[in-house]
N, CA, C and O atoms as a Tinker XYZ file with bonds, in Angstrom:
   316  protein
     1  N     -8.041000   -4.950000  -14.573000    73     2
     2  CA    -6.617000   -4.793000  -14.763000    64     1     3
     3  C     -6.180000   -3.415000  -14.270000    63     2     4     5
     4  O     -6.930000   -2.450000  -14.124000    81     3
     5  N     -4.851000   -3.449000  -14.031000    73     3     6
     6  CA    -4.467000   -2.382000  -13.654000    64     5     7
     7  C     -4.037000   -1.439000  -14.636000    63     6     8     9
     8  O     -3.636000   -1.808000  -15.740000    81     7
     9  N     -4.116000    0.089000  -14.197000    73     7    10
    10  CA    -3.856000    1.151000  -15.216000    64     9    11
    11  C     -2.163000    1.362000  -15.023000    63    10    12    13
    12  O     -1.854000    1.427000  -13.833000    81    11
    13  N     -1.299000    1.452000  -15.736000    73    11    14
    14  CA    -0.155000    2.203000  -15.603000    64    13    15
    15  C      0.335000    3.504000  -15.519000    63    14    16    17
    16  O      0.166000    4.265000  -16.471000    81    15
    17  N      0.916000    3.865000  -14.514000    73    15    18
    18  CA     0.579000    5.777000  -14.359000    64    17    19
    19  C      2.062000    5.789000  -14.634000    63    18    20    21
    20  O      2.993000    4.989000  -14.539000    81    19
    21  N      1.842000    7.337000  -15.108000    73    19    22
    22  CA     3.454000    8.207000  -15.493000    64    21    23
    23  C      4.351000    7.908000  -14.387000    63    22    24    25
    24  O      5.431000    8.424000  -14.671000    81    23
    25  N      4.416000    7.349000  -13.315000    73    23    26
    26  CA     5.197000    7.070000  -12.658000    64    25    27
    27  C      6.263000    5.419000  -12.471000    63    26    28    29
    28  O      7.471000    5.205000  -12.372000    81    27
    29  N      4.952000    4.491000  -12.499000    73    27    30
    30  CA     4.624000    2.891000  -13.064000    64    29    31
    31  C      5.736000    2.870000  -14.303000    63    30    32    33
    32  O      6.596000    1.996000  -14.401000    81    31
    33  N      5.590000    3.889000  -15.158000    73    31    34
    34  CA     5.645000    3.405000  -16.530000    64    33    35
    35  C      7.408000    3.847000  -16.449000    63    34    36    37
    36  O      8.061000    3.647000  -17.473000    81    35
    37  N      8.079000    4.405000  -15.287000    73    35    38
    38  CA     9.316000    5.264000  -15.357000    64    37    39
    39  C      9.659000    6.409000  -16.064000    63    38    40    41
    40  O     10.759000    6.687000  -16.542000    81    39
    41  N      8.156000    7.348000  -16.103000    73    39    42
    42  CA     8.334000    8.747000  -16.522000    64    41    43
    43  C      9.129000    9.883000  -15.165000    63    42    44    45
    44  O      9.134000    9.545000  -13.982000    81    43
    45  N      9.452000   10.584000  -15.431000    73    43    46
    46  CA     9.778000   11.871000  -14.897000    64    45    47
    47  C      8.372000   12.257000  -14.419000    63    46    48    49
    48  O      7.381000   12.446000  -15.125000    81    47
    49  N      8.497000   12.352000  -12.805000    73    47    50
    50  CA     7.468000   12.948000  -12.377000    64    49    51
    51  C      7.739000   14.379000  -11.492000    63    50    52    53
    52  O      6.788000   14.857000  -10.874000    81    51
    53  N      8.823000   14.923000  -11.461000    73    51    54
    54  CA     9.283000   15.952000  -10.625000    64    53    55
    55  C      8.514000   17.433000  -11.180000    63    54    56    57
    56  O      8.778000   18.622000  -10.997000    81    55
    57  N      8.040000   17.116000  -11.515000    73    55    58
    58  CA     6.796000   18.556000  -12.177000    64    57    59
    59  C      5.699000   18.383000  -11.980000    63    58    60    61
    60  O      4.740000   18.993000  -12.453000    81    59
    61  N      5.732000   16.895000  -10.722000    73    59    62
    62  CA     4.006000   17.359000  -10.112000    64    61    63
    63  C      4.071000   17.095000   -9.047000    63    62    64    65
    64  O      3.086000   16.775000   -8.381000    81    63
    65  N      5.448000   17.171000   -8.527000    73    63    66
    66  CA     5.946000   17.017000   -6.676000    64    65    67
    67  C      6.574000   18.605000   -6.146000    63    66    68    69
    68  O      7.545000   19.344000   -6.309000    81    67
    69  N      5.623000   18.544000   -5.607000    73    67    70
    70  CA     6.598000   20.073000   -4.437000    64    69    71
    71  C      7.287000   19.777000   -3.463000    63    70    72    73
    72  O      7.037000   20.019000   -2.282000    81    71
    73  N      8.334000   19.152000   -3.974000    73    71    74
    74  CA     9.539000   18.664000   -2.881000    64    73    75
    75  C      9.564000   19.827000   -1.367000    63    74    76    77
    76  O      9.520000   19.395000   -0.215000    81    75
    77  N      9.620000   20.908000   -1.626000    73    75    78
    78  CA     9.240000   21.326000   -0.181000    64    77    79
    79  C      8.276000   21.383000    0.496000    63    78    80    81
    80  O      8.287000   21.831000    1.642000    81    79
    81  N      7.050000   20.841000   -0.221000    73    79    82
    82  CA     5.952000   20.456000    0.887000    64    81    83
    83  C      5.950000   18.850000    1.384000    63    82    84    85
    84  O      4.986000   18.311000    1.928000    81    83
    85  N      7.180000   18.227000    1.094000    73    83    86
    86  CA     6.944000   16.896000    1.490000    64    85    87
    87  C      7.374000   16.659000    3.034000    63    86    88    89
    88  O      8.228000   17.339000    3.603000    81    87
    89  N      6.717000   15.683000    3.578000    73    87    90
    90  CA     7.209000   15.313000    4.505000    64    89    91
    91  C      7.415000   13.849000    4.976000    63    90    92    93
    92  O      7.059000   12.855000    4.342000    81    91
    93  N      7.795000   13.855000    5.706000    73    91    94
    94  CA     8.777000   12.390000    6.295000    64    93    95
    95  C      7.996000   12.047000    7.460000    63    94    96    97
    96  O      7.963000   12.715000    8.493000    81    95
    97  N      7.315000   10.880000    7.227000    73    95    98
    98  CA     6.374000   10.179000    8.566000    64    97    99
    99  C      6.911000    8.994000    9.194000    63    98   100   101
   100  O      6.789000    7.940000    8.569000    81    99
   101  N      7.566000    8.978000   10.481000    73    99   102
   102  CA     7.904000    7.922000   11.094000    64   101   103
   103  C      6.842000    7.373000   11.698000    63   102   104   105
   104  O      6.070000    8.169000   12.231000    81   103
   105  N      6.535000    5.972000   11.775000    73   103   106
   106  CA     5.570000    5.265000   12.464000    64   105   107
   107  C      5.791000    4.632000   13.404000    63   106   108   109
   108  O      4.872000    4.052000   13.982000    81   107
   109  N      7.258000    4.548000   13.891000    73   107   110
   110  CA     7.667000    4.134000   15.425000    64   109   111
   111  C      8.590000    2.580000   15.163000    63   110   112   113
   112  O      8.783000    1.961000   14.117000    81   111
   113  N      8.829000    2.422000   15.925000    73   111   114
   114  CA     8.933000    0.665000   16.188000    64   113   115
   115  C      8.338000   -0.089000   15.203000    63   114   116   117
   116  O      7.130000    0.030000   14.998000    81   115
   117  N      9.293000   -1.159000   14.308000    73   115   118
   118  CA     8.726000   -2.154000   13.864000    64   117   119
   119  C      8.758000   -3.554000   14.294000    63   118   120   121
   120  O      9.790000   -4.200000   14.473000    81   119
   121  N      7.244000   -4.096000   14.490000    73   119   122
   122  CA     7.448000   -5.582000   15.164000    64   121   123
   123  C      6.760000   -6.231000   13.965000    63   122   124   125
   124  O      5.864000   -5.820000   13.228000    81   123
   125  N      7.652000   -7.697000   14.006000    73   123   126
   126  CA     7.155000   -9.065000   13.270000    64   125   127
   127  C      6.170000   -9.561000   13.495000    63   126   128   129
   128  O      6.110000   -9.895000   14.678000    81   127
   129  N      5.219000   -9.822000   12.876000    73   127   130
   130  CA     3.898000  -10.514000   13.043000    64   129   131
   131  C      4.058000  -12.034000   12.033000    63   130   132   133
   132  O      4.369000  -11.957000   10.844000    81   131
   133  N      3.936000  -12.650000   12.355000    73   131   134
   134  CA     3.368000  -14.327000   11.764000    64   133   135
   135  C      2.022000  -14.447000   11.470000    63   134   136   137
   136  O      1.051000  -14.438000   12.226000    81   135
   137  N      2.130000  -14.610000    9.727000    73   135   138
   138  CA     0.128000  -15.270000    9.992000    64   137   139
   139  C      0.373000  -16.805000    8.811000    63   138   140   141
   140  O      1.205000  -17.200000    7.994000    81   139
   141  N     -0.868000  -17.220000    9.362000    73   139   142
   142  CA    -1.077000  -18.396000    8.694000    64   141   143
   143  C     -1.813000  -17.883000    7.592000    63   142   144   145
   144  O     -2.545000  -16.963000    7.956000    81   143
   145  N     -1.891000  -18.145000    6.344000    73   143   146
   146  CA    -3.006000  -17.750000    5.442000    64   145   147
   147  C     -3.174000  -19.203000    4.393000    63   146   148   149
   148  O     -2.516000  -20.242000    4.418000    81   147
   149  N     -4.127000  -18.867000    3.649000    73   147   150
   150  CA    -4.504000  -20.127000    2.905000    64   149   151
   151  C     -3.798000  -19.671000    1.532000    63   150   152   153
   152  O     -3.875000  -18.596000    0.937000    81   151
   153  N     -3.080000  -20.853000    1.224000    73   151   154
   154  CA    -2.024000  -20.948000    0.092000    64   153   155
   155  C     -2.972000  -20.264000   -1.337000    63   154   156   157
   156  O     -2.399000  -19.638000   -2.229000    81   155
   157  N     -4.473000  -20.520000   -1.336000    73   155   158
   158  CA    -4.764000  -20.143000   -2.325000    64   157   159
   159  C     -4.808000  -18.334000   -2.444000    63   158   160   161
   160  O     -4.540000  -17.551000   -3.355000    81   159
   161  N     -5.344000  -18.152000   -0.870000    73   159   162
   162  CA    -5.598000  -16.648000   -1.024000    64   161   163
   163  C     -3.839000  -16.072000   -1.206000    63   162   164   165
   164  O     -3.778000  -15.030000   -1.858000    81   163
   165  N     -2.460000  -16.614000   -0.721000    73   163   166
   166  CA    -1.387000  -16.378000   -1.653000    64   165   167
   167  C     -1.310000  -15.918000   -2.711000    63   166   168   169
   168  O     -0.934000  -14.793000   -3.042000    81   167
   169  N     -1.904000  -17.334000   -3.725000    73   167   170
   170  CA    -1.856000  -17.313000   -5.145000    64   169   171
   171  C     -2.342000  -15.841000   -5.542000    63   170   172   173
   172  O     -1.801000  -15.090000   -6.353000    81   171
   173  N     -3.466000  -15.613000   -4.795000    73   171   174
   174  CA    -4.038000  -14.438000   -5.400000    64   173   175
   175  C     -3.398000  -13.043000   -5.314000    63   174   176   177
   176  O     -3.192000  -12.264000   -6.244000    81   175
   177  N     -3.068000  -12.852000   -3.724000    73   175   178
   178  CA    -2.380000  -11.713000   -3.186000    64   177   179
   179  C     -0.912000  -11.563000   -4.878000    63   178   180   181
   180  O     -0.705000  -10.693000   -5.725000    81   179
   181  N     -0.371000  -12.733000   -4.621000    73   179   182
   182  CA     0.945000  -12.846000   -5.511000    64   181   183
   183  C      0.385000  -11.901000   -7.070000    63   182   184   185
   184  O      0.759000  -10.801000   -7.477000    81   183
   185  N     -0.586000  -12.827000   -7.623000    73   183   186
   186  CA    -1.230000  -12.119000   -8.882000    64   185   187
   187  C     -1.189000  -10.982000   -9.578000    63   186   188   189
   188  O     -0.982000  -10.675000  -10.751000    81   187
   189  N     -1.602000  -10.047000   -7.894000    73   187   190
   190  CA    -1.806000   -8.500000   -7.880000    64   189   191
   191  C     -0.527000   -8.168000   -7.659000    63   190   192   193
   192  O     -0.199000   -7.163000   -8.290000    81   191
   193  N      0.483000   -8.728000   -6.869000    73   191   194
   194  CA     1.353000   -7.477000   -6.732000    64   193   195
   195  C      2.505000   -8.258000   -7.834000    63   194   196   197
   196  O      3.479000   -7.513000   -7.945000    81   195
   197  N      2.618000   -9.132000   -8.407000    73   195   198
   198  CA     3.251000   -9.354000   -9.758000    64   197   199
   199  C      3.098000   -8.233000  -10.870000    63   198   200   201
   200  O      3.988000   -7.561000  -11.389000    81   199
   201  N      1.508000   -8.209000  -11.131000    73   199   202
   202  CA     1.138000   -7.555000  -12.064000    64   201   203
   203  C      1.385000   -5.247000  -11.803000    63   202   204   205
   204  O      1.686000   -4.301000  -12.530000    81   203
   205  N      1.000000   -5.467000  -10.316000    73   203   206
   206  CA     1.626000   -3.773000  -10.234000    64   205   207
   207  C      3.279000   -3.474000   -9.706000    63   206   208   209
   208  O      3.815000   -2.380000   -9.531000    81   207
   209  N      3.816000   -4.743000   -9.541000    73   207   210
   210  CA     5.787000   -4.924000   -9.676000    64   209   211
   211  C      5.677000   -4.350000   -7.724000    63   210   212   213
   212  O      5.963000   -3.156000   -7.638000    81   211
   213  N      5.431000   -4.817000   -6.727000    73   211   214
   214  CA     5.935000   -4.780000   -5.816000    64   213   215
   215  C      5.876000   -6.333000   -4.794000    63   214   216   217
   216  O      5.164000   -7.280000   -5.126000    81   215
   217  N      6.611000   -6.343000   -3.749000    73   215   218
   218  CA     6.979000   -7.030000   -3.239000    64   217   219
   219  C      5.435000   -7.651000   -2.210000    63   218   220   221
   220  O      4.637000   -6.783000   -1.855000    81   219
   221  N      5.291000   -8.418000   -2.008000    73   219   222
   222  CA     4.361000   -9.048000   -0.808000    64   221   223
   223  C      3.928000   -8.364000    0.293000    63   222   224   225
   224  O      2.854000   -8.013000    0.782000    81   223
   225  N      4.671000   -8.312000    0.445000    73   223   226
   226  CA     4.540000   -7.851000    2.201000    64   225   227
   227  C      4.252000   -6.093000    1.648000    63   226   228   229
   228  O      3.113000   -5.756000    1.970000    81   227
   229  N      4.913000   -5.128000    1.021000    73   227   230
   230  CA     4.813000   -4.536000    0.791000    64   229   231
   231  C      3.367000   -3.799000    0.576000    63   230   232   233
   232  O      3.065000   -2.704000    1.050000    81   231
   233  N      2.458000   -4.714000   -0.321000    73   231   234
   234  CA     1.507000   -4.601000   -0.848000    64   233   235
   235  C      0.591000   -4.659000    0.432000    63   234   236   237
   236  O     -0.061000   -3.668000    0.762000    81   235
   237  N      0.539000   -6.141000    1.335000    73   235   238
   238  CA     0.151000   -6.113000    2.349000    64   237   239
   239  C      0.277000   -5.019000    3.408000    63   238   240   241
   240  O     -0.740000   -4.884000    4.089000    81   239
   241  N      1.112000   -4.355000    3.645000    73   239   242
   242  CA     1.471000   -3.351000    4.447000    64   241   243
   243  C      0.345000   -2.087000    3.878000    63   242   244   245
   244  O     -0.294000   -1.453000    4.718000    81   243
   245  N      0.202000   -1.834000    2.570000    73   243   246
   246  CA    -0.481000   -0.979000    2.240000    64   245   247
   247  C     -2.108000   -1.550000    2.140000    63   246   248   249
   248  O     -2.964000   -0.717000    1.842000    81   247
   249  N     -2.310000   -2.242000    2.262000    73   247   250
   250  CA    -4.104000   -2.632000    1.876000    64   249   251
   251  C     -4.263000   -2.534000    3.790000    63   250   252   253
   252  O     -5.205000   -1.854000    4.196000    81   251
   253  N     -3.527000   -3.076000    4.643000    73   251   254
   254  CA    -3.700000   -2.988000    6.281000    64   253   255
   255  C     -3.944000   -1.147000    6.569000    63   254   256   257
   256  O     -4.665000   -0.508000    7.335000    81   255
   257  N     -3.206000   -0.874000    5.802000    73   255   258
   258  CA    -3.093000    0.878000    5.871000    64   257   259
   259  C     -4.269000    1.237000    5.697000    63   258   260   261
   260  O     -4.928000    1.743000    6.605000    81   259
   261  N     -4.791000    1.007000    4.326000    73   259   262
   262  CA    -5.685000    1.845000    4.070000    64   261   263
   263  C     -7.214000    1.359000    4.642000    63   262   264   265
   264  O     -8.291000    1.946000    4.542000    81   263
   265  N     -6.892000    0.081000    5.269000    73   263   266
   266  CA    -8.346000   -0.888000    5.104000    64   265   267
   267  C     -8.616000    0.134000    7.165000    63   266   268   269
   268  O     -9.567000    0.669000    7.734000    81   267
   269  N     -7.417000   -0.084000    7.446000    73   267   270
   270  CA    -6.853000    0.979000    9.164000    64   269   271
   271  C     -7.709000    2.256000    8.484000    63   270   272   273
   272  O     -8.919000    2.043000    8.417000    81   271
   273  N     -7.372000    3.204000    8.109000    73   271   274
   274  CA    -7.982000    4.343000    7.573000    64   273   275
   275  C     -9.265000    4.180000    7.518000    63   274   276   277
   276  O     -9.931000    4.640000    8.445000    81   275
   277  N     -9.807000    3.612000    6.622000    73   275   278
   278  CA   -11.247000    3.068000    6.538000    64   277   279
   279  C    -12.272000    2.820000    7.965000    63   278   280   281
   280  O    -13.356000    3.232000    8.378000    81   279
   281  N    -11.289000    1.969000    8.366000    73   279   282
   282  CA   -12.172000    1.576000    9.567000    64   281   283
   283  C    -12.699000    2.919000   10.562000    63   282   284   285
   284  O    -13.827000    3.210000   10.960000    81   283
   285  N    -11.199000    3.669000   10.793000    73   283   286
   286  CA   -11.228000    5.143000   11.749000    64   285   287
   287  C    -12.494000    5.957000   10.979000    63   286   288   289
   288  O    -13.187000    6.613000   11.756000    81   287
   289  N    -12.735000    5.985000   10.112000    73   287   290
   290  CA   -13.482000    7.078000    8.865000    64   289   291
   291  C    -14.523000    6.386000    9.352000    63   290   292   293
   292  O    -15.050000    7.081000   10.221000    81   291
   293  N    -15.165000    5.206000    9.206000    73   291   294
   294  CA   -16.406000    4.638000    9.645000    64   293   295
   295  C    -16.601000    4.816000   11.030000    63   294   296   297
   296  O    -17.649000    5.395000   11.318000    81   295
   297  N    -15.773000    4.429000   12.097000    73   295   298
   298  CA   -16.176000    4.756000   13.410000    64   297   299
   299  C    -16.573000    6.190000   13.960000    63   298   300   301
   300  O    -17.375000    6.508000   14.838000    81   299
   301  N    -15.592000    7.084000   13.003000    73   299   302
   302  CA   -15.865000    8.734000   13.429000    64   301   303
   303  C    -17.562000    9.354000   12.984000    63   302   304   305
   304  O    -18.211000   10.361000   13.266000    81   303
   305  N    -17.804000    8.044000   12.099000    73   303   306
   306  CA   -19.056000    8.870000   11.172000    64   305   307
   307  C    -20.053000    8.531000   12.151000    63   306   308   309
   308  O    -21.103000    9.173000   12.192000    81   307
   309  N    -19.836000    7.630000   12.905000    73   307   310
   310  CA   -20.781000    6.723000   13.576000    64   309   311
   311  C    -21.053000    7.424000   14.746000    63   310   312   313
   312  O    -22.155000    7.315000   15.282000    81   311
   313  N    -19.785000    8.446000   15.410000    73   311   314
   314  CA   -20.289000    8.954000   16.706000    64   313   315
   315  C    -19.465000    8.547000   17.545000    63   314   316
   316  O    -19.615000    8.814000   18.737000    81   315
């Protein structure tokens, strides 16, 4: 299960953000992609992002992110 953080829960978090060190990352152009997936692996995707309150695609957008990250981190180690 998932943990709920001071943020999740709608606490005040502005006392652990340094608004002037933030920055703003554009990633360019957005294009539509179509996939087929199996209704069950749905069910599941749905599960998780019910239970941490965001949208589908959303969630998807972030696991492609980080799973992208991952991959670069393994290829660099490799040589």
């Amino acid at each position: 299960m998932y943990k709920i953080n001071r943020f999740d829960a709608g606490e005040d978090i502005h006392d652990l953000i340094e608004i002037s060190q933030a920055k703003v990352i554009h990633h360019g152009k957005k294009v539509r992609i179509t996939l087929d997936i199996a209704e069950s692996l749905v069910k599941e995707i749905d599960e998780i992002r019910k239970a941490i309150g965001v949208e589908r695609g959303a969630l998807i957008k972030v696991w492609l992110h980080e799973r992208l990250k991952q991959e670069k981190a393994t290829q660099g180690s490799r040589g």
